[in-house]
C-alpha positions in Angstrom: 39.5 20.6 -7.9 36.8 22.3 -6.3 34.5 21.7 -9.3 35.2 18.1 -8.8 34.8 17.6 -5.4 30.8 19.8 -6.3 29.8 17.2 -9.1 31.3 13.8 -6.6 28.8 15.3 -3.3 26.0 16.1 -5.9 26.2 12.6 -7.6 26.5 11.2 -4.2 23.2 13.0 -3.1 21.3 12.1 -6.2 22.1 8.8 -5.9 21.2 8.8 -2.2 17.3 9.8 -2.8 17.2 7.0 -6.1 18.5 4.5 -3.6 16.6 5.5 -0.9 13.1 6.1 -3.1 10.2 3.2 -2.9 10.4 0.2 -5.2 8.8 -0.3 -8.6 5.4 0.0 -9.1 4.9 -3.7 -10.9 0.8 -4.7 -10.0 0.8 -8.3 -8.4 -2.7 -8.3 -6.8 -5.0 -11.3 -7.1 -6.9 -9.4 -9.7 -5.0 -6.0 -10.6 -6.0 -2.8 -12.6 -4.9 0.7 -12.6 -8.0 2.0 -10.4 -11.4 1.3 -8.8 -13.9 4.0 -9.6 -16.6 3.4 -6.9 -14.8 3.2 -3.4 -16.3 3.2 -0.1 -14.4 4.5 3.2 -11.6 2.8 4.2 -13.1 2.9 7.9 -16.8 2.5 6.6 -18.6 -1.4 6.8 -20.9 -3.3 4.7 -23.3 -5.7 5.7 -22.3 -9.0 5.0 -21.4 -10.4 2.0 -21.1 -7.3 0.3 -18.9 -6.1 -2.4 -16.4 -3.4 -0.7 -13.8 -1.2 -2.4 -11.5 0.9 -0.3 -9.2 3.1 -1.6 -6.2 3.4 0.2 -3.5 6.3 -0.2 0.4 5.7 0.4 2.7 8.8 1.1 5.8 10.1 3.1 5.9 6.5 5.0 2.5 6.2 6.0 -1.1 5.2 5.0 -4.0 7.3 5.1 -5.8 4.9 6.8 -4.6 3.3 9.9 -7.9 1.0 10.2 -9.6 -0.9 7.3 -13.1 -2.1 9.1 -14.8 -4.9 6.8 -17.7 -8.0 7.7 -16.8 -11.1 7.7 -17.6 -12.3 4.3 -17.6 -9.3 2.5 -15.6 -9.2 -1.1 -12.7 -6.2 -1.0 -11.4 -4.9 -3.1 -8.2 -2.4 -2.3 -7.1 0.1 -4.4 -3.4 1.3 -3.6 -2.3 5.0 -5.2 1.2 6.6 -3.7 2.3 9.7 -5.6 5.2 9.9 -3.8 6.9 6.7 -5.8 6.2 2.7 -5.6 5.1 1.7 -2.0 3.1 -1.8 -1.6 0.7 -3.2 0.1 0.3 -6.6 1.8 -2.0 -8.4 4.2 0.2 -11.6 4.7 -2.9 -13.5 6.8 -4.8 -13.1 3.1 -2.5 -13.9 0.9 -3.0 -10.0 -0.8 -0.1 -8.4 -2.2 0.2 -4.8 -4.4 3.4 -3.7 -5.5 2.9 -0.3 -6.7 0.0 1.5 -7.6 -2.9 -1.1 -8.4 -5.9 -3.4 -6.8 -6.2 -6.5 -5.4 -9.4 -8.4 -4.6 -10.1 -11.1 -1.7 -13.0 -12.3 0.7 -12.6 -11.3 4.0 -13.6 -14.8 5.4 -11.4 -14.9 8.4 -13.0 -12.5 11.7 -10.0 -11.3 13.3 -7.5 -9.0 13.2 -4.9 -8.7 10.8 -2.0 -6.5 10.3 -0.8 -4.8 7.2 2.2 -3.1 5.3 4.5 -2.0 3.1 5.5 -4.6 0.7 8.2 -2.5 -1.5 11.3 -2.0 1.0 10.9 2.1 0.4 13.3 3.6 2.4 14.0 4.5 6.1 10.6 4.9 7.5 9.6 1.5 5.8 9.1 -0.2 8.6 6.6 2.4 9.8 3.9 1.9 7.1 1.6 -0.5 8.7 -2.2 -0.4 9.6 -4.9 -3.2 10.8 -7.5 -4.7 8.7 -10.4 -5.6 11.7 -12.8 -8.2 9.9 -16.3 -8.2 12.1 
């Protein structure tokens, strides 16, 4: 009985952190691929109309970068990696969803600023993962 009542809490638990892990990790960028190789900081601008590529990292409910800083005009280009399973990525103002590890691409032609987040319901500190892009 005691055996039992050991493999029922231990199925329970496992099925606790698979339920309670980050989405899938489907790409559904405007333009995805599996990685940027040149990328500038996340915090770093261009001049404008320049090509930018930020790299942005996903982990334990958070970004790495609370501020993306970008001129109006310039082309981004996000790369999102998470090793910690399938968060997202969306700028709702742009149109710009990741699901997953992968890039999108847009033209930051709106000056403004424009909040972002998680787009893969990942757990309980999913509501936490959010950040600003600020378009100059």
């Amino acid at each position: 009985m005691k055996t039992k009542w050991i493999l029922l809490t231990a199925s329970l638990a496992a099925t606790v952190v698979v339920m309670s892990a980050c989405g899938s990790s489907t790409n559904q960028g405007k333009e995805a691929s599996p990685s940027a190789t040149s990328m500038a900081s996340p915090t770093s601008s261009a001049s404008a109309g320049q090509a930018v590529e930020i790299k942005l990292m996903a982990k334990d409910f958070e970004y790495d970068q609370k501020e993306i800083h970008v001129k109006k005009g310039d082309k981004v280009k996000i790369t999102l990696e998470s090793d910690d399973g399938g968060h997202g990525f969306t700028i709702p103002d742009y149109n710009v969803t990741i699901n997953g590890n992968g890039s999108a691409e847009f033209t930051a032609d709106k000056a403004g600023k424009f909040e972002y987040h998680c787009s893969v319901v990942c757990g309980s500190g999913h509501t936490k993962m959010t950040g600003t892009l600020i378009v100059e």
